[in-house]
C-alpha positions, 0 to 999 in steps of 0.5 A: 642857771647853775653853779658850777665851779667855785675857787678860792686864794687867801691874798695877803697886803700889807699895810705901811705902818702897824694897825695897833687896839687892844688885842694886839698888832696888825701887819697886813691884810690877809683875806680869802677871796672866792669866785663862784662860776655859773654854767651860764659864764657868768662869775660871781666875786665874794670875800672872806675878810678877817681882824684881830685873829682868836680875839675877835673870831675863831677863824683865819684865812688859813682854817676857811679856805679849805673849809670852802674848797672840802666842804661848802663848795661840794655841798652847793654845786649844781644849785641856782645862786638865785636860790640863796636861802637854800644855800646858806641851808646846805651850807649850814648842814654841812659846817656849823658857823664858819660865818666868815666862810659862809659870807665870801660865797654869799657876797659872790652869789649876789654878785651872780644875781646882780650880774645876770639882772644887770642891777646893782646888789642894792636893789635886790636887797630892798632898794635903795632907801637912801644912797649918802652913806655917812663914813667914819675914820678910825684912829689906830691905837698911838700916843694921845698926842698922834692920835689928835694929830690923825683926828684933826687930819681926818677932820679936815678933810670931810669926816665929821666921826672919829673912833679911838681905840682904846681899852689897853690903858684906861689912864692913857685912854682917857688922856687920848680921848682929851686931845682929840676932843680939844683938837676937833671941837665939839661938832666933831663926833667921837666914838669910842672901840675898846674891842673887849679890853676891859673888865666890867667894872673898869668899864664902868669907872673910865666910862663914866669919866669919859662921859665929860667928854660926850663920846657918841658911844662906846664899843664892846667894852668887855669880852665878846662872850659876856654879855653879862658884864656889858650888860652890867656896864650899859645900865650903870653908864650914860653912854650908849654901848654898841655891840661889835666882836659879840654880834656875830650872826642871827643868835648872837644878836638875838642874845644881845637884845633880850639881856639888854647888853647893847644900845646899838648893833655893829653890823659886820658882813664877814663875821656875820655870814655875809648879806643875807644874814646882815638883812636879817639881823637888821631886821631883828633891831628894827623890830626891837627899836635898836640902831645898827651900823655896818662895821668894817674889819680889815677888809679888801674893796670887795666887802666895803662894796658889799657894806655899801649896798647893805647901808644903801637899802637898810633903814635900821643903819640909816639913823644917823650912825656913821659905818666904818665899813663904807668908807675907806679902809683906815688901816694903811694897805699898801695895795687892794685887790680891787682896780677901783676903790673908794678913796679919803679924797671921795669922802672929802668931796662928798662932805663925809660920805660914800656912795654905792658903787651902782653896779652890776652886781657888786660893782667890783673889777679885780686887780688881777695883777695885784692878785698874782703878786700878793696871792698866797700859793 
């Protein structure tokens, strides 16, 4: 089997109301989806997925798409999806990073392996260590008193984690985080994503404030590229801090853990290249003892899939960490590109987790009209 023919179109969909954190406001979805065609027939479906713009990657749908069609596409035509370490190694050769590029052709050739297989994604990447993956909600930046509303919502519905996003307004932070803790009550667990928005030392001072309320942990506290400064900050702080916008790819990881710069790895599939590398960064954890989650980003159905199969058959992200990725989106789209998706209500009738979808592949049937109308000419 050889690949033959590869495609791409950023899809934009937007959400019903902003998305709001710390480095600004989000409108609307917009992805980059890839098909990947084989001389065999058979089509493999991957998706380039983005958040947050310059403040938390330096691509956008509008920098990938052709990075895919001029560069990674050429350099891969004629090989077998099968040989996938070979082409990340082609696709490295020609670009350096571009990890989201990367991780929307990865996805669609394990999507090819899974198909031809007949077997789901999951078992090609380990098997299946445990299915019931549990999910979180995380709550979009609003005033203290919507955003308990929001967490006593969720709650009631099955979530047993939510995320608050903070690191605007350390006073108002603190103020949000109170409500939501005397709104769920003390089984509920909260976790906390300032996605870089604070200093070191502001982190440390509000953090250590916080603690009272027994936040789960607490997310890039500080800029993506200091790991000094959150360094500083897990040493000085009872909370463990998770590492998310600064974990992106194999090196970046390796970074974080040999300064000591995070307690846990959020794992996210576009920003670190997609499912071959997400294994390998995993694998990098569990040797150093460190948890990992899988996180979500604004993503379509396609790589909340790919999350699912990637939790299904990694025991570093199975320590009892909730993964955003896994469940619904929390942004509010109005549409997906996916005709079948994970919904609040599946969380709910499983207590607060998702499953695989069990395939093949991907598991993944397009909206091809859906695709039409909010695609992208």
């Amino acid at each position: 089997m050889k690949i033959s023919r590869v495609e791409s179109k950023i899809v934009t969909i937007p959400v019903e109301t902003p998305y709001v954190a710390s480095y600004g406001s989000m409108t609307a979805f917009s992805n980059v989806l890839v098909w990947v065609w084989t001389d065999e027939g058979i089509v493999g479906i991957g998706e380039s997925a983005f958040v947050g713009g310059g403040a938390v990657r330096e691509e956008t749908p509008e920098s990938t798409k052709p990075i895919i069609d001029t560069y990674l596409a050429p350099a891969i035509i004629g090989e077998d999806p099968f040989d996938i370490e070979l082409v990340h190694e082609k696709m490295n050769r020609i670009v350096p990073r571009n990890l989201v590029a990367k991780a929307g052709i990865d996805l669609a050739l394990w999507d090819i392996m899974g198909k031809a297989l007949d077997l789901p994604v999951y078992k090609l990447l380990g098997g299946e260590y445990r299915s019931r993956i549990p999910v979180t909600y995380t709550l979009s930046m609003d005033t203290p008193e919507e955003m308990a509303e929001q967490a006593r919502l969720r709650t009631s519905e099955g979530y047993s984690t939510v995320v608050i996003k903070i690191g605007h307004d350390p006073e108002g932070d603190l103020e949000r985080l109170r409500l939501v803790r005397e709104v769920v009550g003390p089984s509920v667990k909260i976790r906390l994503d300032a996605n870089g928005g604070y200093r070191p030392d502001q982190a440390i001072r509000v953090i250590r404030r916080m603690e009272r309320y027994e936040p789960e942990f607490v997310e890039e506290p500080v800029k993506r590229w200091d790991l000094t400064g959150m360094a500083k900050v897990a040493r000085a702080v009872d909370t463990p801090i998770s590492a998310d916008e600064s974990n992106s790819g194999l090196e970046g990881a390796m970074k974080i853990i040999s300064q000591g710069a995070a307690d846990i790895l959020n794992i996210k599939v576009a920003k670190c290249g997609g499912l071959l590398n997400c294994k390998k960064i995993a694998a990098l954890a569990d040797a150093n003892d460190i948890p990992c989650l899988v996180g979500g980003d604004t993503t379509y159905e396609i790589t909340r899939q790919a999350c699912r199969h990637l939790a299904t058959c990694t025991p570093a992200v199975q320590r009892g960490f909730g993964s955003e990725g896994c469940g619904p989106a929390s942004q509010s789209k109005i549409a997906d590109v996916a005709k079948t998706v994970v919904t609040y209500k599946d969380v709910s009738e499983l207590g607060g987790y998702v499953v695989a979808t069990p395939g093949p592949g991907l598991g993944i049937e397009l909206d091809e009209d859906k695709i039409r109308k909010y695609g992208v000419p």
